[in-house]
PDB file of N, CA, C and O in Angstrom:
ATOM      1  N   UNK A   1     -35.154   1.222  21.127  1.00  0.00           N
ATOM      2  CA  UNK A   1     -34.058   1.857  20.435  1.00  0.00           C
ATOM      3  C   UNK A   1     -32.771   1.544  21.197  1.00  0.00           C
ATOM      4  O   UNK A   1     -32.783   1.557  22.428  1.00  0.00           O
ATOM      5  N   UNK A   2     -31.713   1.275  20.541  1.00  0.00           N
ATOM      6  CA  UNK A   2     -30.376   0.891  21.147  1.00  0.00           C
ATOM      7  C   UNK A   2     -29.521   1.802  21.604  1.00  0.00           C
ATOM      8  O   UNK A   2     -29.164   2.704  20.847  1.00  0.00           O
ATOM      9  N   UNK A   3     -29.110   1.741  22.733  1.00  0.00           N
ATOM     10  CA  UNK A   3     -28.351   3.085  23.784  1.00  0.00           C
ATOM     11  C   UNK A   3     -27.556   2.187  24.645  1.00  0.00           C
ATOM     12  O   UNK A   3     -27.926   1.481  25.583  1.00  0.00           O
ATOM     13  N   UNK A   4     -26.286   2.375  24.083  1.00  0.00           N
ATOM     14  CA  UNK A   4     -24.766   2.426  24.858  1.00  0.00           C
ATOM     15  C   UNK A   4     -23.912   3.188  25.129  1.00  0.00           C
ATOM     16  O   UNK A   4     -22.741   2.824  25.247  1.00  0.00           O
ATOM     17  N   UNK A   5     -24.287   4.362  25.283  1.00  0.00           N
ATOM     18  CA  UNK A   5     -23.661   5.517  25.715  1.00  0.00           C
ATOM     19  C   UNK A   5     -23.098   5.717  27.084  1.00  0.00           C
ATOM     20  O   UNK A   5     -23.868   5.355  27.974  1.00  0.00           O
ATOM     21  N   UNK A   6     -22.047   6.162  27.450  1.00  0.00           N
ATOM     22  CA  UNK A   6     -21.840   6.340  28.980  1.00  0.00           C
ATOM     23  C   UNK A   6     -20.846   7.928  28.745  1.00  0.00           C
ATOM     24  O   UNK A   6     -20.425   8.459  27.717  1.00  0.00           O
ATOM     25  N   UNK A   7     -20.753   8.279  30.048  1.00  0.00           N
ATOM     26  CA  UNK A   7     -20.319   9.613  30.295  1.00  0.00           C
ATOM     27  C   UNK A   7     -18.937   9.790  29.678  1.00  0.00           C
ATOM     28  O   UNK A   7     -18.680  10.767  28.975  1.00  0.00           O
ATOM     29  N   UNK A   8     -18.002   8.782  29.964  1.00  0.00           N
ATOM     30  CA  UNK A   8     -16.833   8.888  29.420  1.00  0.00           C
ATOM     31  C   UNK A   8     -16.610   8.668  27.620  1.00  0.00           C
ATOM     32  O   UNK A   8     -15.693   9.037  26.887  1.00  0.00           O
ATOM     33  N   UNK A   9     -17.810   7.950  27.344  1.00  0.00           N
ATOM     34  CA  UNK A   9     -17.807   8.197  25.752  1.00  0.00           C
ATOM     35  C   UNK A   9     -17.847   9.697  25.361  1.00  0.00           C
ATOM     36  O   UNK A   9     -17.144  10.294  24.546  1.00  0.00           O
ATOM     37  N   UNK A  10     -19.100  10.266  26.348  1.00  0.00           N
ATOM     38  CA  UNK A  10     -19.653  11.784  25.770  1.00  0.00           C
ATOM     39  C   UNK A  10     -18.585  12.493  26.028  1.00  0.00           C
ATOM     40  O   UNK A  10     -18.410  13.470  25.300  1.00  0.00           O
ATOM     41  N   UNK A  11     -17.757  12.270  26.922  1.00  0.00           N
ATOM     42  CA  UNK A  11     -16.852  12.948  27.162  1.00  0.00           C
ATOM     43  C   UNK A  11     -15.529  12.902  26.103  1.00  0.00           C
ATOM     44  O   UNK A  11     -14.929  13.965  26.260  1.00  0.00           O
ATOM     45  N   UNK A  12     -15.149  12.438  25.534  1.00  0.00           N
ATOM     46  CA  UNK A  12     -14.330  11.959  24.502  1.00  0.00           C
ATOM     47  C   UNK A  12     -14.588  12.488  23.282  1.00  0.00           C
ATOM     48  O   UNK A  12     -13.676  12.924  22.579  1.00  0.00           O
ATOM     49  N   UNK A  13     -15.878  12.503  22.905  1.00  0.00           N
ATOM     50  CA  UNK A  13     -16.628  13.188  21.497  1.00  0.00           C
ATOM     51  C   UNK A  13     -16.916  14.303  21.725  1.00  0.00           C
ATOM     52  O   UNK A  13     -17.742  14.612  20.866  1.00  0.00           O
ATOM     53  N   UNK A  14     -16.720  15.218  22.444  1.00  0.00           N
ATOM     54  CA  UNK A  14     -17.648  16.427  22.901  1.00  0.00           C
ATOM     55  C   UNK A  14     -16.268  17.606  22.253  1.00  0.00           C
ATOM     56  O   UNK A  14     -15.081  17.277  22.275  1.00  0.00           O
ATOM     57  N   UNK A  15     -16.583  18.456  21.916  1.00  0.00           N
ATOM     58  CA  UNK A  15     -15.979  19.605  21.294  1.00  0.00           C
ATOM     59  C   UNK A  15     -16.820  20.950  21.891  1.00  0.00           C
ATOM     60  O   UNK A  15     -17.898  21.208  22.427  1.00  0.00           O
ATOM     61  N   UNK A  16     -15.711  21.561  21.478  1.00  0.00           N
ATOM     62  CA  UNK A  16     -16.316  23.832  22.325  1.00  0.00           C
ATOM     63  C   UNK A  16     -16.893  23.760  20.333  1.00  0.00           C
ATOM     64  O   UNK A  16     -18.038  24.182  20.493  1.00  0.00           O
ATOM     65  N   UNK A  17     -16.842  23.649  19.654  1.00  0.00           N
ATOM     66  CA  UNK A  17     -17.702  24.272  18.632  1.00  0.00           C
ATOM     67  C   UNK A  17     -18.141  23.559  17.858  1.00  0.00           C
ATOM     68  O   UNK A  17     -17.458  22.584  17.547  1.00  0.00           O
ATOM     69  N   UNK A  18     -19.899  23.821  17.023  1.00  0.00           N
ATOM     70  CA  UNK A  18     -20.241  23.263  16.626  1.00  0.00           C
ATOM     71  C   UNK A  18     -19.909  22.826  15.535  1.00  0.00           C
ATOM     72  O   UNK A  18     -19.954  23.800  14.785  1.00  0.00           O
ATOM     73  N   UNK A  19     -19.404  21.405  14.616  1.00  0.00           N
ATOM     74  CA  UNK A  19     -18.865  21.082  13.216  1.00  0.00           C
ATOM     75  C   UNK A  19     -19.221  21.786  12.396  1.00  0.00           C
ATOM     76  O   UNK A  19     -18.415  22.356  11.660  1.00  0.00           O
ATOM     77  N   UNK A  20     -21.211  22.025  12.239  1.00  0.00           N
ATOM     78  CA  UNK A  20     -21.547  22.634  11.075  1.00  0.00           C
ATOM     79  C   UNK A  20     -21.299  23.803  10.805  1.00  0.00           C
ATOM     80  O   UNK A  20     -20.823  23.962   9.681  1.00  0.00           O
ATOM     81  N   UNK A  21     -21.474  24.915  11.557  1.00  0.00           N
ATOM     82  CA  UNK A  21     -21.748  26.211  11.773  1.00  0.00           C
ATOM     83  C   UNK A  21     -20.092  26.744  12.445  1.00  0.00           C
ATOM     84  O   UNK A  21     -19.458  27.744  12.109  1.00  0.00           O
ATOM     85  N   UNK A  22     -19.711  25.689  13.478  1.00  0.00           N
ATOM     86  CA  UNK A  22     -18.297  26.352  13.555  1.00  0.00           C
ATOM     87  C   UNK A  22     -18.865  27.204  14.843  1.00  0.00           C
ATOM     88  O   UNK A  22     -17.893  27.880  15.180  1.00  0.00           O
ATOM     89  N   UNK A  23     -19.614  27.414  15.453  1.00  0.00           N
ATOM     90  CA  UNK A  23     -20.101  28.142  16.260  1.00  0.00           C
ATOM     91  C   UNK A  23     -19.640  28.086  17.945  1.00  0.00           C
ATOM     92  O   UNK A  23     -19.243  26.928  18.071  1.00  0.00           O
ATOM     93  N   UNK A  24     -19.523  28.663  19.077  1.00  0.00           N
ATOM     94  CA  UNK A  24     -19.218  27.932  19.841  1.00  0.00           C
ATOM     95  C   UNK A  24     -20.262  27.654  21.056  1.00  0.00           C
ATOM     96  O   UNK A  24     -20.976  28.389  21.738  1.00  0.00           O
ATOM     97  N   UNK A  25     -20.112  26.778  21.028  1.00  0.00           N
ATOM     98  CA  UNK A  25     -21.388  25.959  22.571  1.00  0.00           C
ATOM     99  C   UNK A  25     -21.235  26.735  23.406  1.00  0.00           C
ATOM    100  O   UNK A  25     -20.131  27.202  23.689  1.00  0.00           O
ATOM    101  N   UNK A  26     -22.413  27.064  24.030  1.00  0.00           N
ATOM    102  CA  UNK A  26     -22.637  28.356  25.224  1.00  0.00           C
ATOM    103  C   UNK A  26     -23.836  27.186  25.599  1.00  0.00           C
ATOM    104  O   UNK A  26     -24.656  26.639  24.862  1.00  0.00           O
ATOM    105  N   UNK A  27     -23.542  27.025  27.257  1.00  0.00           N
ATOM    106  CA  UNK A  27     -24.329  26.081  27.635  1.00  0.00           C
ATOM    107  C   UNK A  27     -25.634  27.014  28.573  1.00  0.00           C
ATOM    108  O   UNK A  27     -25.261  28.144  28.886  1.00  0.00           O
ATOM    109  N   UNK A  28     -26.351  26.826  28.797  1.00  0.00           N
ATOM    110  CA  UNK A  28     -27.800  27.435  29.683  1.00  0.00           C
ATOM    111  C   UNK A  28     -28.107  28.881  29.683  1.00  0.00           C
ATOM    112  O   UNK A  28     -28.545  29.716  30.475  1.00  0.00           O
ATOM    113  N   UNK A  29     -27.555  28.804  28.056  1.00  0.00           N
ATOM    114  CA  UNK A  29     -27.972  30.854  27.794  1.00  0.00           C
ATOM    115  C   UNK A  29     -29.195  30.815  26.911  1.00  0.00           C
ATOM    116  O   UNK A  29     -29.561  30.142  25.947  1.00  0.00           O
ATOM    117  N   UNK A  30     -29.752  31.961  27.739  1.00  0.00           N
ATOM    118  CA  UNK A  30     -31.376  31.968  26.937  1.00  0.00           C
ATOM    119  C   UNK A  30     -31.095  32.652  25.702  1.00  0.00           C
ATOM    120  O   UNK A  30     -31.460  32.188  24.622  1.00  0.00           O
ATOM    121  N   UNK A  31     -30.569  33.551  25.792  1.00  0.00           N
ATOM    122  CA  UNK A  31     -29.875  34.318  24.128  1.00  0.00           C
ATOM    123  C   UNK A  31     -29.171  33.223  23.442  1.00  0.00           C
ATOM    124  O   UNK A  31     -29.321  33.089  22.228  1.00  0.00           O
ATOM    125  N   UNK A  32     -28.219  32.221  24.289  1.00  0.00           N
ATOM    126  CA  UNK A  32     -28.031  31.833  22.720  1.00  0.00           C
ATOM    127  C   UNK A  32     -28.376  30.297  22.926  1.00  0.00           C
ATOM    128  O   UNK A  32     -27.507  29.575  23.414  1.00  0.00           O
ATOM    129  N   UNK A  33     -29.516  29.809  22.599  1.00  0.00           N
ATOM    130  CA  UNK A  33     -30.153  28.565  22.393  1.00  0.00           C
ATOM    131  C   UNK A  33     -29.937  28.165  21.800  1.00  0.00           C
ATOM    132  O   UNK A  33     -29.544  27.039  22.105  1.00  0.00           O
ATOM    133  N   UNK A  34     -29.905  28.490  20.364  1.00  0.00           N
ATOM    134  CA  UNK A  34     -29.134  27.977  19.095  1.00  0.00           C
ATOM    135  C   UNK A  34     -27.854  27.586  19.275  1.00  0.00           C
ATOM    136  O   UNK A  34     -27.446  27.013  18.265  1.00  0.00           O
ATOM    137  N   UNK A  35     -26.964  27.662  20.225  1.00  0.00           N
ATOM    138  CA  UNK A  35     -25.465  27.643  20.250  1.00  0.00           C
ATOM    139  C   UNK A  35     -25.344  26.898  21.241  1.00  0.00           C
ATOM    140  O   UNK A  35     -24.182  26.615  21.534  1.00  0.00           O
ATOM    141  N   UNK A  36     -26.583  26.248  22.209  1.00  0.00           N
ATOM    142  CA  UNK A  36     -26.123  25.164  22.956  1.00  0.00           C
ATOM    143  C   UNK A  36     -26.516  24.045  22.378  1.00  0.00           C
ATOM    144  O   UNK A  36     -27.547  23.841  21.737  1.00  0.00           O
ATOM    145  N   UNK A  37     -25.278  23.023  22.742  1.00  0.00           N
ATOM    146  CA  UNK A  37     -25.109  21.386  22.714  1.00  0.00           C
ATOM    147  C   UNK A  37     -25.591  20.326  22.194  1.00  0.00           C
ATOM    148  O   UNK A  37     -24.526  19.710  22.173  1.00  0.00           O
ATOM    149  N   UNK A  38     -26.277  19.656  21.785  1.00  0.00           N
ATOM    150  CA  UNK A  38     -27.635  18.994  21.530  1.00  0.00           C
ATOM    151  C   UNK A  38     -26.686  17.617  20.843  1.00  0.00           C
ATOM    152  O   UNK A  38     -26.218  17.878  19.735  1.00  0.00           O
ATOM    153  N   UNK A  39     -26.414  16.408  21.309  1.00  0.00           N
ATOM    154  CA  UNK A  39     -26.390  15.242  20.994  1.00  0.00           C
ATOM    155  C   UNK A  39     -27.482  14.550  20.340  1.00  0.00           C
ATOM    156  O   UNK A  39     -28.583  14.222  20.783  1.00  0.00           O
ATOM    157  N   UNK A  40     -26.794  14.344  18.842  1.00  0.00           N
ATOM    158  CA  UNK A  40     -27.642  14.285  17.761  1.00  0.00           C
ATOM    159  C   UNK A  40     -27.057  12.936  17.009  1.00  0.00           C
ATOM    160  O   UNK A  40     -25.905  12.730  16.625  1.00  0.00           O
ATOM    161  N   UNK A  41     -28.330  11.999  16.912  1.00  0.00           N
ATOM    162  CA  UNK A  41     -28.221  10.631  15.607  1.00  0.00           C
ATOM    163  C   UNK A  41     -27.359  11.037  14.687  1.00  0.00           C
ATOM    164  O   UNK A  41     -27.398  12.245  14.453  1.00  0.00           O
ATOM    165  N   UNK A  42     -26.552  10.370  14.059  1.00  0.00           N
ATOM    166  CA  UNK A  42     -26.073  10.867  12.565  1.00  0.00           C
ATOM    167  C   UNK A  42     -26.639   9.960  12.050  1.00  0.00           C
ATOM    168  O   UNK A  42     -26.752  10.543  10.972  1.00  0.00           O
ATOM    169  N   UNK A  43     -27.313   8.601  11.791  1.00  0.00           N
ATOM    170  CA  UNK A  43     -28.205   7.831  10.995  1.00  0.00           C
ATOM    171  C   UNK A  43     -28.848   7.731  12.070  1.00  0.00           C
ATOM    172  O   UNK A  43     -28.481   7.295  13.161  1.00  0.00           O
ATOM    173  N   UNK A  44     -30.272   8.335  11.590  1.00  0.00           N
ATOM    174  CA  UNK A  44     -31.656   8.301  12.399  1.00  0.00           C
ATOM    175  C   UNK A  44     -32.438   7.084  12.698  1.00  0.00           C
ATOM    176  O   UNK A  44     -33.289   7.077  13.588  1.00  0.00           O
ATOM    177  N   UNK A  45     -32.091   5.789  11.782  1.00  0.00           N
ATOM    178  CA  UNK A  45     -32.496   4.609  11.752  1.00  0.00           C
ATOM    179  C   UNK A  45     -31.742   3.790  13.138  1.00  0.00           C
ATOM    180  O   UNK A  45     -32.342   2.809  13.578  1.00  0.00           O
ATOM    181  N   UNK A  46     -30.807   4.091  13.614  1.00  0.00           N
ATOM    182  CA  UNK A  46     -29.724   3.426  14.514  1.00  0.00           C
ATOM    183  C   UNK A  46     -30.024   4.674  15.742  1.00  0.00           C
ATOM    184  O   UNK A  46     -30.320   5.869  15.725  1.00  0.00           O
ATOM    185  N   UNK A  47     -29.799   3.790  16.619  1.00  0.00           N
ATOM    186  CA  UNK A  47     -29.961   4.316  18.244  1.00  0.00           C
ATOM    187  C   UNK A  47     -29.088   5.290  18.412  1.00  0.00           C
ATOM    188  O   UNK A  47     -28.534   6.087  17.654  1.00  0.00           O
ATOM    189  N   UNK A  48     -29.058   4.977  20.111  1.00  0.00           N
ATOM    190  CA  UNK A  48     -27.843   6.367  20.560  1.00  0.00           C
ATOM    191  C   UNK A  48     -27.012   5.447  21.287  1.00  0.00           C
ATOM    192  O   UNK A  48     -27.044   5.132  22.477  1.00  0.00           O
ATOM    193  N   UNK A  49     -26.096   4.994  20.145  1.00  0.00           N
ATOM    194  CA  UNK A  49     -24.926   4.053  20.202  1.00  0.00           C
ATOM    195  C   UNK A  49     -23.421   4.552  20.116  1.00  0.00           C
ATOM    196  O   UNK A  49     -23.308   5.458  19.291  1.00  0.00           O
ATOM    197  N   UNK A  50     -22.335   4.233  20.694  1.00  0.00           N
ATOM    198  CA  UNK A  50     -21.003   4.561  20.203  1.00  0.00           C
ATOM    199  C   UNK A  50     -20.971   4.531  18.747  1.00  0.00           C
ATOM    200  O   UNK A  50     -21.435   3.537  18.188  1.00  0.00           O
ATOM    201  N   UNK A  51     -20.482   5.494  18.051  1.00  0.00           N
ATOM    202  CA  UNK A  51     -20.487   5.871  17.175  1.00  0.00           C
ATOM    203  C   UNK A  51     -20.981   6.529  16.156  1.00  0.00           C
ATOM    204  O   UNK A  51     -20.318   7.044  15.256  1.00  0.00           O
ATOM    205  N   UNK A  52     -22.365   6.532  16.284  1.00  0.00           N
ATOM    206  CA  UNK A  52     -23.501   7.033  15.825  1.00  0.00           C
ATOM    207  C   UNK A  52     -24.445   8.647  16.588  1.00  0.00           C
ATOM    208  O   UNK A  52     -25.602   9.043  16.448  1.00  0.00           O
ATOM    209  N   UNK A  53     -23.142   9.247  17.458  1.00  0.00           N
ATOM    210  CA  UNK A  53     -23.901  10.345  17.733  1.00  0.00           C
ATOM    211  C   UNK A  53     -22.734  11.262  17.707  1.00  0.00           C
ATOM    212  O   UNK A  53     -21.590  10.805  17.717  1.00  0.00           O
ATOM    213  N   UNK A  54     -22.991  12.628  17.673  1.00  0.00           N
ATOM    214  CA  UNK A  54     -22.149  13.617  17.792  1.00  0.00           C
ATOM    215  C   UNK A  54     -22.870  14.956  18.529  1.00  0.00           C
ATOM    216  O   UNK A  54     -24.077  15.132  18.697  1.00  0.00           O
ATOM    217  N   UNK A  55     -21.823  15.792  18.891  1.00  0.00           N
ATOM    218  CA  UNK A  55     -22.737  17.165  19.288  1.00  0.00           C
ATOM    219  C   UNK A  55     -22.913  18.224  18.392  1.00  0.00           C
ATOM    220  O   UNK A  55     -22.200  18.217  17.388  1.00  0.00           O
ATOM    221  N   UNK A  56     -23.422  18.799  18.490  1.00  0.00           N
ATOM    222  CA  UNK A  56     -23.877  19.780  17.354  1.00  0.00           C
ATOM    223  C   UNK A  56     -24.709  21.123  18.048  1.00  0.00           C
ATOM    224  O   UNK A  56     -25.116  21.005  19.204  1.00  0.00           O
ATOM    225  N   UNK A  57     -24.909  22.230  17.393  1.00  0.00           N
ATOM    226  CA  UNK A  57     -25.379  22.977  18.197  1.00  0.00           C
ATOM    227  C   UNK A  57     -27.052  22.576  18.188  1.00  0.00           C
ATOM    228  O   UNK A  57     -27.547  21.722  17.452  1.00  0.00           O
ATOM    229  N   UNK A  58     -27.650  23.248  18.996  1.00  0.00           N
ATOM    230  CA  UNK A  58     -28.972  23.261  19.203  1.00  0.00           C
ATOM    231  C   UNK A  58     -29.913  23.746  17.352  1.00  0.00           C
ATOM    232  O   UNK A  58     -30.957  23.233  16.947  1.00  0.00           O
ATOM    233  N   UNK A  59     -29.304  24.536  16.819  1.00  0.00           N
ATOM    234  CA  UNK A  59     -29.699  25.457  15.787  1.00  0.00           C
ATOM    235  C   UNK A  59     -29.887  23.900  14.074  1.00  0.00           C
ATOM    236  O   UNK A  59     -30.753  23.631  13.242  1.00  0.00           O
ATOM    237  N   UNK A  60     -28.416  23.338  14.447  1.00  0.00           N
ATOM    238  CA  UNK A  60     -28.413  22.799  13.426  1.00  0.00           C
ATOM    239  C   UNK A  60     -28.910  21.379  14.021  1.00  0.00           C
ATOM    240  O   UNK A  60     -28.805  20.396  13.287  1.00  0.00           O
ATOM    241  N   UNK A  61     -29.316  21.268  15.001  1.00  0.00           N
ATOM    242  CA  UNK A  61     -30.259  19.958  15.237  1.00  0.00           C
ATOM    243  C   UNK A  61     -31.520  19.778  15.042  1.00  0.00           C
ATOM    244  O   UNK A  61     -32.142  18.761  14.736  1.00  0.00           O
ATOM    245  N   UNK A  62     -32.149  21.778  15.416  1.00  0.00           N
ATOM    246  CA  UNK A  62     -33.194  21.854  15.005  1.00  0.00           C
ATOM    247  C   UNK A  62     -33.741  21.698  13.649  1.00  0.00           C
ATOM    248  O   UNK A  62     -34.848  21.267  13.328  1.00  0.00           O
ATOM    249  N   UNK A  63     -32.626  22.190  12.787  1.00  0.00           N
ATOM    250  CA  UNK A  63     -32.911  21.921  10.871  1.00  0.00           C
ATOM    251  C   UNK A  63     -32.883  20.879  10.444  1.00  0.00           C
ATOM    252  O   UNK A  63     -33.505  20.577   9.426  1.00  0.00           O
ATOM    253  N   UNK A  64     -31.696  19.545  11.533  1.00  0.00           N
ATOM    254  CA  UNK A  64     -32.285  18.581  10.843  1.00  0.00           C
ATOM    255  C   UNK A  64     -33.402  17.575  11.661  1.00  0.00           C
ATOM    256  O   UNK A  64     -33.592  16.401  11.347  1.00  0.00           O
ATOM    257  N   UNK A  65     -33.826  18.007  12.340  1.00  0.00           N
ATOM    258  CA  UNK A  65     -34.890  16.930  13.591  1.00  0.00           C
ATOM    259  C   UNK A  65     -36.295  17.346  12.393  1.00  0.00           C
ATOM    260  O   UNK A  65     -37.322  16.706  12.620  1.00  0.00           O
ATOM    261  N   UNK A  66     -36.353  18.235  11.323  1.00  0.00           N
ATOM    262  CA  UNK A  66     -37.701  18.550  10.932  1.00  0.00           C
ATOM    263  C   UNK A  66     -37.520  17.849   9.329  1.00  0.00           C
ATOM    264  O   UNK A  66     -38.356  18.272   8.530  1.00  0.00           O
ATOM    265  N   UNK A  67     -36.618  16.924   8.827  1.00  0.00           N
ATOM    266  CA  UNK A  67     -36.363  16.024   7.703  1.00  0.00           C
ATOM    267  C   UNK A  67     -36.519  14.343   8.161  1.00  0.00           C
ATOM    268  O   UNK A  67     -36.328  13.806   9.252  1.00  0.00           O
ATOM    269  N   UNK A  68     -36.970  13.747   6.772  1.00  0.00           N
ATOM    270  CA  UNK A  68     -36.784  12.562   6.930  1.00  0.00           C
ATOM    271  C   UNK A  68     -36.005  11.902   6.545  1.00  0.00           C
ATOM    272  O   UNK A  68     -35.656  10.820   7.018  1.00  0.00           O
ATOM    273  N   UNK A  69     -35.553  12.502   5.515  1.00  0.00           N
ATOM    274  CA  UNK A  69     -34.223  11.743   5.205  1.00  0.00           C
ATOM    275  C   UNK A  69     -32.958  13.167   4.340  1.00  0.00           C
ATOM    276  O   UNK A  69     -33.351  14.017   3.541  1.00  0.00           O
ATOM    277  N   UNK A  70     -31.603  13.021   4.793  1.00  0.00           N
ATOM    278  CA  UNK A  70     -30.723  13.680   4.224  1.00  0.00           C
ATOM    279  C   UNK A  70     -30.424  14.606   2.862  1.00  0.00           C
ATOM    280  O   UNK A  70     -29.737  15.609   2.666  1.00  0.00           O
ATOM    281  N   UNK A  71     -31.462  13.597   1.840  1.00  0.00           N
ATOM    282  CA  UNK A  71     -31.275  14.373   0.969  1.00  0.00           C
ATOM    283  C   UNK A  71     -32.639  15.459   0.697  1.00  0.00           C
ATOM    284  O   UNK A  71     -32.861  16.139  -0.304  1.00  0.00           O
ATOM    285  N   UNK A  72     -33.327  15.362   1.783  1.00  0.00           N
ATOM    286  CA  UNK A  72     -34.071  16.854   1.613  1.00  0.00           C
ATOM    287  C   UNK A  72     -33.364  17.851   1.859  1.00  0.00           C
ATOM    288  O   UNK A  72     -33.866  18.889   1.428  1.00  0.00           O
ATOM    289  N   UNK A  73     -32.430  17.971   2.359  1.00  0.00           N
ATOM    290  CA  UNK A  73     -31.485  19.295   3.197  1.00  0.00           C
ATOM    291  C   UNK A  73     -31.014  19.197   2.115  1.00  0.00           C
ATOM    292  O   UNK A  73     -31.236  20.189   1.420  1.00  0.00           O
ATOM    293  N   UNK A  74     -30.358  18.306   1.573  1.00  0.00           N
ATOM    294  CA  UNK A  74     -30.014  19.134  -0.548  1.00  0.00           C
ATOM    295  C   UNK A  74     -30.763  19.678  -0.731  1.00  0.00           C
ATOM    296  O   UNK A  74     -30.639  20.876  -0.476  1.00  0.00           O
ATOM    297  N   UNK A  75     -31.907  19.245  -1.232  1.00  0.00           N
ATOM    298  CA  UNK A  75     -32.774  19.965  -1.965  1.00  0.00           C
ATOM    299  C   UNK A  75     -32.887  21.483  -1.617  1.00  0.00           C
ATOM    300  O   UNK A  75     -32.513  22.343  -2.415  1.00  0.00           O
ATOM    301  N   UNK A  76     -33.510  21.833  -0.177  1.00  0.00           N
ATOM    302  CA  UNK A  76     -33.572  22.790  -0.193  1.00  0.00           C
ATOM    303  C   UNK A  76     -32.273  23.389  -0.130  1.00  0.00           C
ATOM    304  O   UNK A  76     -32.126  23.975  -1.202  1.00  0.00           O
ATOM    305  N   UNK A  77     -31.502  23.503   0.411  1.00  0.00           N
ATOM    306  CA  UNK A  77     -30.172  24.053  -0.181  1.00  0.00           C
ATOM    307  C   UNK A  77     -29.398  23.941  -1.541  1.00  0.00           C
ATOM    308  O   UNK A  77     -28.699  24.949  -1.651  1.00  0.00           O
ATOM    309  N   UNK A  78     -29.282  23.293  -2.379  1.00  0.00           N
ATOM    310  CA  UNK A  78     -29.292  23.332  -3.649  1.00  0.00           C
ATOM    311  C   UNK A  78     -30.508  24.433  -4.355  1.00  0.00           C
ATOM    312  O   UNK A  78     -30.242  25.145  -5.324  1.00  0.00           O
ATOM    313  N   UNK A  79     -31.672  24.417  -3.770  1.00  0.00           N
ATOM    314  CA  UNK A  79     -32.685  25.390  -4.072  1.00  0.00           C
ATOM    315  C   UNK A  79     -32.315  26.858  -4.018  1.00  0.00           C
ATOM    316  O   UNK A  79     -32.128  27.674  -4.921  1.00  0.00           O
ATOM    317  N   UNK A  80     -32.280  26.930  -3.073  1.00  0.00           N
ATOM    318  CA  UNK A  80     -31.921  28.279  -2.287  1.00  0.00           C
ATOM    319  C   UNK A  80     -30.670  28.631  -2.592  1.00  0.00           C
ATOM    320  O   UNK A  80     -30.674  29.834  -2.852  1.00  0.00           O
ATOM    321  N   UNK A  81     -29.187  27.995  -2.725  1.00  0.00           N
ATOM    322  CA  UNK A  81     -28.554  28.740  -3.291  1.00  0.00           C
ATOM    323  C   UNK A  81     -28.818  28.947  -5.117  1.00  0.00           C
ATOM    324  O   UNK A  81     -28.251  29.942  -5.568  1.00  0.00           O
ATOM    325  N   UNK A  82     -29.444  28.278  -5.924  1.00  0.00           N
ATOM    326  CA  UNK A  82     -29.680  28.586  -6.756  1.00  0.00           C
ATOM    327  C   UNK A  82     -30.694  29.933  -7.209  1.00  0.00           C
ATOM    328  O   UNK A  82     -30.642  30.544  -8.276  1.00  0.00           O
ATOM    329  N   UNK A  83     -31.504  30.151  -6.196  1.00  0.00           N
ATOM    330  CA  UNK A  83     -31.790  31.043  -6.314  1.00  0.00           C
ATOM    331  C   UNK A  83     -31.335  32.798  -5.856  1.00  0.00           C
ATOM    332  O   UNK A  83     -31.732  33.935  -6.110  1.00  0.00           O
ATOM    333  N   UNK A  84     -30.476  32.260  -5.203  1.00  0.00           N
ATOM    334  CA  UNK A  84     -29.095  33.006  -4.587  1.00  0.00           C
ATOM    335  C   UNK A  84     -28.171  33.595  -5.875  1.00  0.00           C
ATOM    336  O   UNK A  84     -27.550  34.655  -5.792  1.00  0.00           O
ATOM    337  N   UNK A  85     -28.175  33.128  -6.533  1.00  0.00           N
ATOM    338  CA  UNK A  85     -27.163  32.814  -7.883  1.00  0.00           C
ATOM    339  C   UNK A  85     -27.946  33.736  -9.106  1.00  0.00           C
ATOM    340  O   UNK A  85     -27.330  34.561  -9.782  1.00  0.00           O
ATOM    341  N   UNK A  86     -29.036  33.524  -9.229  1.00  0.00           N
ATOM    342  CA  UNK A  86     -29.870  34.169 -10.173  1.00  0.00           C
ATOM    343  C   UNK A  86     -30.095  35.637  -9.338  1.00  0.00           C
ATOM    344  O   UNK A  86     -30.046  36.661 -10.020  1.00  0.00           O
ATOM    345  N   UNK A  87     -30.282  35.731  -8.220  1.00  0.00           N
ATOM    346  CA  UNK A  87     -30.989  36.535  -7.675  1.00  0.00           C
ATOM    347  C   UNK A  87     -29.184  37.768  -7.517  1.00  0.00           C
ATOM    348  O   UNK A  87     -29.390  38.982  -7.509  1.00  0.00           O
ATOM    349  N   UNK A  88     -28.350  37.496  -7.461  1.00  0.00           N
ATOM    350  CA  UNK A  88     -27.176  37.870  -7.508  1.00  0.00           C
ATOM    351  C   UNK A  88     -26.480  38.258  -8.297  1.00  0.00           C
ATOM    352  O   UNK A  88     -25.586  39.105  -8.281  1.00  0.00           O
ATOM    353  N   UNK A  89     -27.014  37.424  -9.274  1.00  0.00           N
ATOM    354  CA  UNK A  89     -26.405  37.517 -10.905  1.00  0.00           C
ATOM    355  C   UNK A  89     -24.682  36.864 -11.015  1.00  0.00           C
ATOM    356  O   UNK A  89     -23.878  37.018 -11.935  1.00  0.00           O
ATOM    357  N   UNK A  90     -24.519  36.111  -9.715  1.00  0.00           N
ATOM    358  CA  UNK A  90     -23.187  34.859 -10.008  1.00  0.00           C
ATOM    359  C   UNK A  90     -23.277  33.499 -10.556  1.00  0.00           C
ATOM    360  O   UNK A  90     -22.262  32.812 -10.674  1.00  0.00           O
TER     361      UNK A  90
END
């Protein structure tokens, strides 16, 4: 797998909160695991190359490390809020 990463890249891309969730990175807390760091593929097919990684929290790396490809996370979210919608009556 292809890896050109160096410290001063990570350092450059690295943000206090996570994109998805908006959350903020708390690094070596056992309470909040979900809210630490986790350098994550954005195309899973391609290495851990400049350009191809970002940080993200631990929480939303875990939701997507258990898909194979992107558009399952539609699905079930398109699912689920639809049933959100009925279940709400919006």
């Amino acid at each position: 797998m292809p890896f050109d990463l160096d410290l001063n890249y990570l350092e450059s891309i690295y943000t206090t909160h996570c994109p998805i969730f908006n959350i903020e990175f708390k690094w070596g807390s056992a309470d909040g695991r979900y809210n630490c760091p986790s350098l994550d593929r954005i195309d899973n097919d391609k290495g851990y190359v400049k350009g191809n990684v970002i940080f993200v929290s631990s929480k939303a790396n875990t939701i997507k490390s258990t898909v194979v490809h992107p558009k399952e996370l539609y699905a079930v979210a398109d699912f689920l809020w639809e049933k959100l919608i009925e279940l709400n009556g919006n």
